[in-house]
One Martini backbone bead per residue (centre of mass of N, CA, C, O) as a GRO file, in nm:
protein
  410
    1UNK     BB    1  20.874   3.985  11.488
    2UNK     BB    2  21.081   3.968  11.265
    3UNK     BB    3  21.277   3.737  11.110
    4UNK     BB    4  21.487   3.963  11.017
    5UNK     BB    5  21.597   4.010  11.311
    6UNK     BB    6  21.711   3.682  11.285
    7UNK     BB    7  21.939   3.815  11.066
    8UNK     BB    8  22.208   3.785  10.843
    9UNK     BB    9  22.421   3.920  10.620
   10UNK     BB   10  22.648   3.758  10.365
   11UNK     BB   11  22.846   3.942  10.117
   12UNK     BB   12  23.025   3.830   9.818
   13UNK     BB   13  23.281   4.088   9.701
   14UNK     BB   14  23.587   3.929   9.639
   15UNK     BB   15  23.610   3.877   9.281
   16UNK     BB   16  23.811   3.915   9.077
   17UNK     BB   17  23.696   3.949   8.746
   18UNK     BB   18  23.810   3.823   8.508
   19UNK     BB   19  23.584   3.854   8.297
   20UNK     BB   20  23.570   4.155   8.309
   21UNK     BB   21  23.790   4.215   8.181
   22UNK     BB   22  23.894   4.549   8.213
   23UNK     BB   23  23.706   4.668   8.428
   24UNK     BB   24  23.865   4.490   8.678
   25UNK     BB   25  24.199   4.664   8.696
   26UNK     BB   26  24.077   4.879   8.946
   27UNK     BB   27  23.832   4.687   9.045
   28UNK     BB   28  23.572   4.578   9.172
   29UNK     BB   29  23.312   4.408   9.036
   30UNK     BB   30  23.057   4.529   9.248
   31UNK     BB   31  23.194   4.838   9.088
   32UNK     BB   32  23.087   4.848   8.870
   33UNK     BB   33  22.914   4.986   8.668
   34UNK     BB   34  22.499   5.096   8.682
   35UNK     BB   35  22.269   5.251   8.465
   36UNK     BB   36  22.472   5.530   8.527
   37UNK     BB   37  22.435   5.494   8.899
   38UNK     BB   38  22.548   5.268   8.973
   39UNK     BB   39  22.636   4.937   9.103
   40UNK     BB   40  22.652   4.620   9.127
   41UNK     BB   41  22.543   4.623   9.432
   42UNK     BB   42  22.307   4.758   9.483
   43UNK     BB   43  22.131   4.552   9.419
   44UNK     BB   44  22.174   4.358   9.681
   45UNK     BB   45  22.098   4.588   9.865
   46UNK     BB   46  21.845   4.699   9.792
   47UNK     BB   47  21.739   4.402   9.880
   48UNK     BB   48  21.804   4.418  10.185
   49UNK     BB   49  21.653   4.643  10.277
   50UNK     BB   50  21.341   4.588  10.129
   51UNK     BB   51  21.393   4.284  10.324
   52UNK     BB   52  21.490   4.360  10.611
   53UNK     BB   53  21.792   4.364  10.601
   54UNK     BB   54  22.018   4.508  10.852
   55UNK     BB   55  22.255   4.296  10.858
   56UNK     BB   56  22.561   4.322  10.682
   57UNK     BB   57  22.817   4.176  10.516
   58UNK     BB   58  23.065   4.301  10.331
   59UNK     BB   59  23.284   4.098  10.103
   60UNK     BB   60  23.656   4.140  10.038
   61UNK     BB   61  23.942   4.183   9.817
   62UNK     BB   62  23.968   4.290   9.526
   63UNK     BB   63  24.008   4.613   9.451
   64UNK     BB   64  23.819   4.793   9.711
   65UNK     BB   65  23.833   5.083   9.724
   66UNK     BB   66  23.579   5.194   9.602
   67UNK     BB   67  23.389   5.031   9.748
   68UNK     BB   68  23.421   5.106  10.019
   69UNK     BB   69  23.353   5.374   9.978
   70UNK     BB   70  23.063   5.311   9.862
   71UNK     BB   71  22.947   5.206  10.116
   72UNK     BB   72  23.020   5.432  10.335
   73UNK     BB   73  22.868   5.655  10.188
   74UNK     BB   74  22.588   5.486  10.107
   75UNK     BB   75  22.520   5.248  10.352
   76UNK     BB   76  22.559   5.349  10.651
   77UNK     BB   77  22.412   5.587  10.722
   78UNK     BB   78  22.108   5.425  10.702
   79UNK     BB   79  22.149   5.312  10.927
   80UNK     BB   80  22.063   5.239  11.248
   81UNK     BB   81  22.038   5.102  11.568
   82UNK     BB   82  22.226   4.772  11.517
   83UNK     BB   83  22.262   4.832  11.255
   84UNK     BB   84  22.442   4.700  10.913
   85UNK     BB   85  22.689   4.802  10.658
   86UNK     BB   86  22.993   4.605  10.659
   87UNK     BB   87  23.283   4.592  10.583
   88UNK     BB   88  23.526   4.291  10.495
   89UNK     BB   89  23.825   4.198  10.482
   90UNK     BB   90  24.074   4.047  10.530
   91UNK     BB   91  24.186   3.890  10.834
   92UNK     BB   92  24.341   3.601  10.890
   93UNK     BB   93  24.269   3.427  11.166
   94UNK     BB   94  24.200   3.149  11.015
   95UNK     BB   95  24.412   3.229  10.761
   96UNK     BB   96  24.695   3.228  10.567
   97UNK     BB   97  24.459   3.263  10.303
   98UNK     BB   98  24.310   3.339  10.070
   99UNK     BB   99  24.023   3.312   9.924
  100UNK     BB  100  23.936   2.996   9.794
  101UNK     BB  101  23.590   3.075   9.827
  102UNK     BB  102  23.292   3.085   9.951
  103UNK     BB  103  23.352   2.906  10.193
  104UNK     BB  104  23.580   3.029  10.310
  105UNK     BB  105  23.516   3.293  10.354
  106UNK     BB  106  23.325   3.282  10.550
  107UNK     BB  107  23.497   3.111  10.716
  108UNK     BB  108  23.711   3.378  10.794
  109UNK     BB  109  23.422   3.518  10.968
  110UNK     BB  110  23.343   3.327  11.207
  111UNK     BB  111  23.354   3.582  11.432
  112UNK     BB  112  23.176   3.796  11.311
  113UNK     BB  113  22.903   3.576  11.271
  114UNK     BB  114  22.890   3.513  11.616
  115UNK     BB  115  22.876   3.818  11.742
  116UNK     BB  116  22.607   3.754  11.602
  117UNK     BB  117  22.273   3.722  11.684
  118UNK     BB  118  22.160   3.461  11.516
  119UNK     BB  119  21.968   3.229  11.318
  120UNK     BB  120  22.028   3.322  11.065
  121UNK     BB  121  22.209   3.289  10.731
  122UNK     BB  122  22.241   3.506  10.437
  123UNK     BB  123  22.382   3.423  10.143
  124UNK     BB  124  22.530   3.673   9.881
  125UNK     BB  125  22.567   3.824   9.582
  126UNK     BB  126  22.737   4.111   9.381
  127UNK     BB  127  22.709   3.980   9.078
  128UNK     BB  128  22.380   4.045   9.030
  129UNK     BB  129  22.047   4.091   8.874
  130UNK     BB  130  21.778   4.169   9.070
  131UNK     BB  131  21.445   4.090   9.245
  132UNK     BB  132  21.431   4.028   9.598
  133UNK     BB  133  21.263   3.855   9.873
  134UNK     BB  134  21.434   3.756  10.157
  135UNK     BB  135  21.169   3.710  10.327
  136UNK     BB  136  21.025   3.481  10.157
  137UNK     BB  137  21.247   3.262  10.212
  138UNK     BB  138  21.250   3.261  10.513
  139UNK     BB  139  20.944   3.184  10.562
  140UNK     BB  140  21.000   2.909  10.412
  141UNK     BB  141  21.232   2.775  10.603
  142UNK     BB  142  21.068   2.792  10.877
  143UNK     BB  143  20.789   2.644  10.770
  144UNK     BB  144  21.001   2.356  10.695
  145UNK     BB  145  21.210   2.307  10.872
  146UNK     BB  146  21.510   2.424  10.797
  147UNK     BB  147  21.875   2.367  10.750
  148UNK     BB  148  21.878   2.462  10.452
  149UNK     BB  149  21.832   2.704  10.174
  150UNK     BB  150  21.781   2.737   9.799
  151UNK     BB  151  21.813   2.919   9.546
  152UNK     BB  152  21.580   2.915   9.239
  153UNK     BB  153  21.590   2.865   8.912
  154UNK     BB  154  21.425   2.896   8.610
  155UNK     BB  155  21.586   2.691   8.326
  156UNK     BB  156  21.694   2.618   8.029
  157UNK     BB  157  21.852   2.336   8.000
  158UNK     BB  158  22.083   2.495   7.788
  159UNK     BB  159  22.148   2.704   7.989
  160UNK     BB  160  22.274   2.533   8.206
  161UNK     BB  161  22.474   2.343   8.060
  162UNK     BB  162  22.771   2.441   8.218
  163UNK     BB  163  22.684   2.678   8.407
  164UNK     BB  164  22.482   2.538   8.654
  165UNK     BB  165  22.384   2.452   8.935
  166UNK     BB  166  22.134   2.166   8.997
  167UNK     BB  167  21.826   2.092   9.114
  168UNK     BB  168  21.681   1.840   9.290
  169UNK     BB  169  21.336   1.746   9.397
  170UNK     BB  170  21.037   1.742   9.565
  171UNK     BB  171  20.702   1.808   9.588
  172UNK     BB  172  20.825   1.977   9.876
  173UNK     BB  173  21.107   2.105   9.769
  174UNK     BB  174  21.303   1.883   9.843
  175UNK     BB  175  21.639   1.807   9.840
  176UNK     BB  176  21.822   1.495   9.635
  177UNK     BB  177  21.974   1.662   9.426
  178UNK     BB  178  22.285   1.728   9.263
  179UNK     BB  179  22.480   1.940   9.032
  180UNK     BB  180  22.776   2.064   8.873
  181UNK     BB  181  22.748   2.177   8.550
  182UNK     BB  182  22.619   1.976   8.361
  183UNK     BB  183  22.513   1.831   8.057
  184UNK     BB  184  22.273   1.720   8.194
  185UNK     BB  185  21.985   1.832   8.308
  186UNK     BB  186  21.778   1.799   8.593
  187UNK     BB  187  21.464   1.888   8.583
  188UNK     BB  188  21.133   1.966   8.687
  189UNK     BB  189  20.891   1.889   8.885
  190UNK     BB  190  20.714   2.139   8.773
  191UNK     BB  191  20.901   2.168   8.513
  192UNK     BB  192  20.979   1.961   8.252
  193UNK     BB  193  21.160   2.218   8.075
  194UNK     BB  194  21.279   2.243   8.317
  195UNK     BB  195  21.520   2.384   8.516
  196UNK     BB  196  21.679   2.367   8.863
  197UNK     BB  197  21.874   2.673   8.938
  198UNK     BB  198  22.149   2.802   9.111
  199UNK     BB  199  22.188   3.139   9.248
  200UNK     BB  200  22.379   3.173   9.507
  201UNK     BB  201  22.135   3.134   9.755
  202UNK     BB  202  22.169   3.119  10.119
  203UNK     BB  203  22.037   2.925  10.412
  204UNK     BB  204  22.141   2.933  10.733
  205UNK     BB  205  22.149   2.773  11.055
  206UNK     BB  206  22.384   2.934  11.191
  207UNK     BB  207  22.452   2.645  11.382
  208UNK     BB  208  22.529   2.488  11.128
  209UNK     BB  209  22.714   2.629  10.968
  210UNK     BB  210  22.991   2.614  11.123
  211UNK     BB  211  23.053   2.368  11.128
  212UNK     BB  212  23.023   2.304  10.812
  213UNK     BB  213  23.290   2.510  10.761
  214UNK     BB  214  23.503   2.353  10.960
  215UNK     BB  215  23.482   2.121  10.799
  216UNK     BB  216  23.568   2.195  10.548
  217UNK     BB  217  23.849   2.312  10.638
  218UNK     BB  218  23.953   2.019  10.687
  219UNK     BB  219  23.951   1.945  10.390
  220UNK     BB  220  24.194   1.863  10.149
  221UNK     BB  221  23.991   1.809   9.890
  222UNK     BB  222  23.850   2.081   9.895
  223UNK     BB  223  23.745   2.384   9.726
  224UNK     BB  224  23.560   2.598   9.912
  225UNK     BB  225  23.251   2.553   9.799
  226UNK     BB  226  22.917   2.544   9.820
  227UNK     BB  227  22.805   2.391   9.545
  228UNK     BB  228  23.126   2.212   9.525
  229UNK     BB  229  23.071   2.093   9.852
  230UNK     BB  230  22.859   2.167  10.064
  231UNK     BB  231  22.599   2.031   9.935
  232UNK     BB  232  22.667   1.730   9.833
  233UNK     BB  233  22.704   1.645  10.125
  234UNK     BB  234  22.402   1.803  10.299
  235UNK     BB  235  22.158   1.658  10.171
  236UNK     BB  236  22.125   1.358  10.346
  237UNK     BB  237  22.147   1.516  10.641
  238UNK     BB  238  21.979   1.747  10.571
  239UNK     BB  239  21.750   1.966  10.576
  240UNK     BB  240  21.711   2.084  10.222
  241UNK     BB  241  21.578   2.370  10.056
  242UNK     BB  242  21.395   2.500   9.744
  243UNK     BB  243  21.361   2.803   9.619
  244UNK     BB  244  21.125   2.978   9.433
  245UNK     BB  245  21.191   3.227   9.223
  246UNK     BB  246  21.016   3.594   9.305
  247UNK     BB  247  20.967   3.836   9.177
  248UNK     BB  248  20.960   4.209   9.181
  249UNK     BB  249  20.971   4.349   8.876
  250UNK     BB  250  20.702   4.306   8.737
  251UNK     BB  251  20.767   4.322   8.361
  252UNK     BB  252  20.761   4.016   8.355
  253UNK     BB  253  20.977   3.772   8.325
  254UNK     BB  254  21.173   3.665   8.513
  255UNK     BB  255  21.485   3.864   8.624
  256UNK     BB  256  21.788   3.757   8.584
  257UNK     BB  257  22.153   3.831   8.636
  258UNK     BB  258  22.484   3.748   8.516
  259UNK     BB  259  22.766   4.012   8.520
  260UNK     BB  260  23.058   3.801   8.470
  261UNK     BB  261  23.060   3.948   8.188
  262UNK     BB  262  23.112   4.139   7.884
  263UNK     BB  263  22.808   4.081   7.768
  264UNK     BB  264  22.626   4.047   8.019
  265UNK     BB  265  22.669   4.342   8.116
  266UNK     BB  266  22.565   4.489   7.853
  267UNK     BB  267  22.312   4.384   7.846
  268UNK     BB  268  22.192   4.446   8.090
  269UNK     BB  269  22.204   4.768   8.008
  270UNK     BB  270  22.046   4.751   7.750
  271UNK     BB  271  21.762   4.674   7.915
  272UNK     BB  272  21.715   4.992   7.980
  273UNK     BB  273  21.662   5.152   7.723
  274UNK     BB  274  21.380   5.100   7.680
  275UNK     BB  275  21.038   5.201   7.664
  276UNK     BB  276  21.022   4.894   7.803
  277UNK     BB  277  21.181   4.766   8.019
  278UNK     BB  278  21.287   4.482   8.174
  279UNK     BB  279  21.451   4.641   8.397
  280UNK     BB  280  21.318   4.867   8.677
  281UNK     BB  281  21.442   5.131   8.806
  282UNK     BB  282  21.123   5.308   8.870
  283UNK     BB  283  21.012   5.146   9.117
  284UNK     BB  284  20.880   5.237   9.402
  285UNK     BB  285  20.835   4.977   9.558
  286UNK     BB  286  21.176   4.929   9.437
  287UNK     BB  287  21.417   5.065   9.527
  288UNK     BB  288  21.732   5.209   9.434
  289UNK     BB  289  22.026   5.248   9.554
  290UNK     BB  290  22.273   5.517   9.655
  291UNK     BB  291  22.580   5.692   9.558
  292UNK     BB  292  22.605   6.036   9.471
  293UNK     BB  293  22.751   6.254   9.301
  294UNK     BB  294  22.727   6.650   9.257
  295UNK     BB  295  22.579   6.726   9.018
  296UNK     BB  296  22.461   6.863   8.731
  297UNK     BB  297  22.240   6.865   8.480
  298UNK     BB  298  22.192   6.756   8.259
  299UNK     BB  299  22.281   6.836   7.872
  300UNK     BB  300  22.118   7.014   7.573
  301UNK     BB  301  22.307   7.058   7.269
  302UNK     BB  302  22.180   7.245   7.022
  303UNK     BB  303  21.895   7.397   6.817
  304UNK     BB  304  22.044   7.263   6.559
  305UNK     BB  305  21.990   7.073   6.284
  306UNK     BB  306  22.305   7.009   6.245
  307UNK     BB  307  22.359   7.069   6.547
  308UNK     BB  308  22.230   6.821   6.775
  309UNK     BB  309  22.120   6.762   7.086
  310UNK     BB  310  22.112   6.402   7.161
  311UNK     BB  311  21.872   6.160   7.352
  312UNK     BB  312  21.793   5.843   7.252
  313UNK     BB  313  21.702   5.548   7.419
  314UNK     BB  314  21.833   5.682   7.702
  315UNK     BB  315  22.089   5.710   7.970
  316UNK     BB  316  22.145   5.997   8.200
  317UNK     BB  317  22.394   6.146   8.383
  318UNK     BB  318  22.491   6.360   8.591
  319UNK     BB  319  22.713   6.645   8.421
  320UNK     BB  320  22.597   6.596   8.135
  321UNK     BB  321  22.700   6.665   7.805
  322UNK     BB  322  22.557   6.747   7.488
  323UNK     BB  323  22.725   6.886   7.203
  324UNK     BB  324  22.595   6.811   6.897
  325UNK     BB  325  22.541   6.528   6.966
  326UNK     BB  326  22.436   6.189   6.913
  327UNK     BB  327  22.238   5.960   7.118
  328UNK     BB  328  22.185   5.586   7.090
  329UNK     BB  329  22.134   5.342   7.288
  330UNK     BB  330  22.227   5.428   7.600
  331UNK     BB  331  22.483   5.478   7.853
  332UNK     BB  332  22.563   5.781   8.075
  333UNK     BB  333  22.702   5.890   8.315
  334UNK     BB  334  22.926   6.087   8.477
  335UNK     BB  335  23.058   6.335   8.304
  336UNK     BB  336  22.966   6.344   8.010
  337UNK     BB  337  23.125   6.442   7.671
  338UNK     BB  338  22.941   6.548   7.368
  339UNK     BB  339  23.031   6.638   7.059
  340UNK     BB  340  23.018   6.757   6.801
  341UNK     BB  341  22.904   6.536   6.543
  342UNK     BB  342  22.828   6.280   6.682
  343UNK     BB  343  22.812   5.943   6.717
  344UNK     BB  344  22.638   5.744   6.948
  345UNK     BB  345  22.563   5.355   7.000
  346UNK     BB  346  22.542   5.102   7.230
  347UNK     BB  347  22.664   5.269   7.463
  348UNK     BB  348  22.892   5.256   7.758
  349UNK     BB  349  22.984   5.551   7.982
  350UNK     BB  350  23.150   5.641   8.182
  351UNK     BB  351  23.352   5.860   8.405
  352UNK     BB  352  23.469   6.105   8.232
  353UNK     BB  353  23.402   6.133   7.908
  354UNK     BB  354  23.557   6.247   7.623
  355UNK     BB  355  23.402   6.351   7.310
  356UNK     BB  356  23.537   6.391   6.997
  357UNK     BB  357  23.457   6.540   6.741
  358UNK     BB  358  23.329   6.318   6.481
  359UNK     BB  359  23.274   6.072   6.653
  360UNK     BB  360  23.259   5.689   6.645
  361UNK     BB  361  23.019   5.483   6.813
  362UNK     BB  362  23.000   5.155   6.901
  363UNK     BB  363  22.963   4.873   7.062
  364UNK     BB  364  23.062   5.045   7.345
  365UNK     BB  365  23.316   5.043   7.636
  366UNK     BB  366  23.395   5.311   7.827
  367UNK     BB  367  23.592   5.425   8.036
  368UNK     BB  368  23.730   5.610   8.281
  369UNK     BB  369  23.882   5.928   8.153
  370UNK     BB  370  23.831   5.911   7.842
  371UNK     BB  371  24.018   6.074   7.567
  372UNK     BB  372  23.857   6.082   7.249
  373UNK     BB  373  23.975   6.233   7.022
  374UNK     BB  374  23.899   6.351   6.655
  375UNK     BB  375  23.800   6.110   6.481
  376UNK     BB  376  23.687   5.860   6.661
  377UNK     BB  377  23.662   5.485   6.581
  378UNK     BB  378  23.447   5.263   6.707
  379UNK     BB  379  23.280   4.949   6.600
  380UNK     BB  380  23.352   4.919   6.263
  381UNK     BB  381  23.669   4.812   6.315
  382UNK     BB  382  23.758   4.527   6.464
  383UNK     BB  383  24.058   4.468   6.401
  384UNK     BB  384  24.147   4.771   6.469
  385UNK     BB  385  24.040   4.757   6.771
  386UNK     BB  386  24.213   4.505   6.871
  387UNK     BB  387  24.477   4.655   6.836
  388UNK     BB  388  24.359   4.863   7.088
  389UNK     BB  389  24.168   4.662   7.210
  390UNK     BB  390  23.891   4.505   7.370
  391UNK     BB  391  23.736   4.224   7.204
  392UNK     BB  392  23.457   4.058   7.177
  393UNK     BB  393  23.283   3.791   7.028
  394UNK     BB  394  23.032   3.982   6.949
  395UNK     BB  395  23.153   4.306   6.951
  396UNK     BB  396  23.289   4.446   7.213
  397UNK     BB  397  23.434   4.742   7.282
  398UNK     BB  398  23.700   4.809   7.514
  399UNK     BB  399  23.800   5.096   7.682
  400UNK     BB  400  24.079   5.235   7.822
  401UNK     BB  401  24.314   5.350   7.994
  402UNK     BB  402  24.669   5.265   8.000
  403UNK     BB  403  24.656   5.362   8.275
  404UNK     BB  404  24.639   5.351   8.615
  405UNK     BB  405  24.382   5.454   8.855
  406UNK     BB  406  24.392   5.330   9.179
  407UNK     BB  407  24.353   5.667   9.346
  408UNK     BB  408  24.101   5.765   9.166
  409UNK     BB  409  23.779   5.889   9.131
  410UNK     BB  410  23.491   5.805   8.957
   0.00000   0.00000   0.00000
């Protein structure tokens, strides 16, 4: 038998998304699209699949209504008997408080956790993109009979610095020291220029994990974090080993991204649209799944040299037409309409956008439902974006509509 037949994913999906904002102003971080088809938990439940874990809760809390929506309609029917991609809201079964932390959420849920005959619990986050085999981890947890395993990535120094939590190994990958967000990050003692920094994906023996969750529940001084409480507590206590991620995408150097700003977001879209993608869409081997609503095939017109519909070096979604204008280096979702003479590049556009003709968008995400009169320029005049728009620090202006919109459909 399978050893993922004796593991639970809970899957912590649950996050304000405060740096995503304005994008998660109406949704959870976790249903933002990705890809023009996708929301970005897609990829970590089909890491879930693809690596034969089929019995997953997955952790909402703020504006989860599409979220919980794209999960029923997608991923639950695919479950056999005994499996399972459930939703789980807060419950406060055993506290009166909102998730105060990563460490909390599952705490708040160990009796869903516990009601699962399970021998380890498989802890995951729903937004990172990257493909990997959690079967691959697991079978390592169990050869070095570990009492939790935690998975690592090796990033430059100068990367990890203030930014990812660090783990120090011996040469058998035992964890002997941790660091949250150090200002100077201790080496990799497998490759002295790197640092093994911490992916945020945790395995637990099940047995071992509740009393850990139960013991820092009740410590008033912790702020009830995987990483800044309970990682530094149990490393001198128990076996705890570190994994070292194994890349599933094979189409180059290991790719993870956390696509928890705005900026991160944009760029990992933007990695999709090249003519050899640094992240691959399209490997029959690792696919990638999802729920897509029925629209028409995409549509690209007139064939006239002045007002030609086109879209280079980008990726457009069911139900879109172009209509005589040009996008390039672009992701479009679905149902976006883009009129003549326009011009788009560099840009992701959600689900139902009508692009007004003459309109020039560059270096820009536009939200769901908007519509864009004509001769609107978005992207060159960042002074005058500021005023109408949220613009970040690289120059990403991101559109939204006005008013929320936290019942209609995306």
């Amino acid at each position: 038998m399978s050893l993922m037949r004796e593991a639970i994913g809970v899957l912590l999906a649950g996050g304000q998304g405060e740096r995503l904002w304005p994008l998660t102003r109406d949704r959870a971080k976790p249903a933002v699209p990705f890809g023009g088809v996708y929301r970005i938990i897609d990829i970590t439940l089909s890491n879930c699949i693809n690596s034969d874990l089929r019995r997953v809760f997955v952790l909402t809390q703020y504006k989860a209504l599409s979220l919980n929506r794209h999960v029923r309609r997608g991923w639950s029917p695919i479950m056999g008997l005994g499996d399972f991609i459930e939703v789980l809201p807060p419950q406060m079964r055993v506290s009166t408080n909102w998730y105060l932390g990563t460490a909390d959420a599952v705490y708040q849920n160990i009796y869903s956790i516990g009601s699962e005959r399970s021998n380890y619990t498989i802890v995951l986050s729903g937004d990172h993109i990257y493909k990997m085999n959690y079967q691959k981890m697991l079978q390592q947890h169990a050869d070095a009979g570990a009492d939790v395993t935690v998975a690592t990535l090796e990033v430059e120094p100068e990367e990890a610095a203030q930014r990812f939590g660090v783990i120090e190994t011996d040469e058998h990958w035992r964890i002997i020291g941790f660091e949250e967000k150090p200002a100077e990050p201790s080496r990799s003692h497998s490759n002295p220029t790197k640092v093994n920094a911490s992916m945020g994906i945790y395995i637990f023996n099940t047995q071992l994990l509740i009393p850990i969750l139960i013991a820092d529940a009740e410590d008033p001084h912790s702020s009830h974090d995987f990483g800044r409480d309970i990682l530094p507590k149990i490393i001198s206590k128990y076996r705890v080993y570190a994994y070292n991620f194994v890349d599933e995408n094979k189409t180059g150097p290991p790719y993870w991204r956390d696509v928890g700003t705005i900026d991160a977001y944009y760029e990992a879209n933007m990695d999709l649209v090249s003519v050899s993608p640094v992240f691959n869409l399209y490997d029959k081997q690792w696919p990638l799944r999802t729920w897509q609503q029925q629209y028409p095939p995409a549509k690209f017109v007139f064939a006239d040299p002045k007002r030609k519909g086109s879209a280079l070096d980008s990726i457009v979604a069911g139900g879109s037409i172009v209509s005589g204008g040009r996008v390039k280096r672009s992701v479009l979702c679905y149902d976006v309409r883009v009129n003549s003479y326009c011009d788009v590049e560099n840009t992701i556009i959600f689900n139902h956008v009508n692009i007004g003709r003459y309109s020039r968008i560059r270096n820009a995400i536009i939200d769901r439902h908007v519509i864009l009169p004509e001769r609107t320029e978005v992207g060159f005049d960042l002074e005058a974006d500021r005023k109408r728009y949220t613009v970040t620090d690289s120059g990403v202006t991101i559109v939204v509509r006005e008013e929320s919109m936290l019942e209609e459909p995306e």
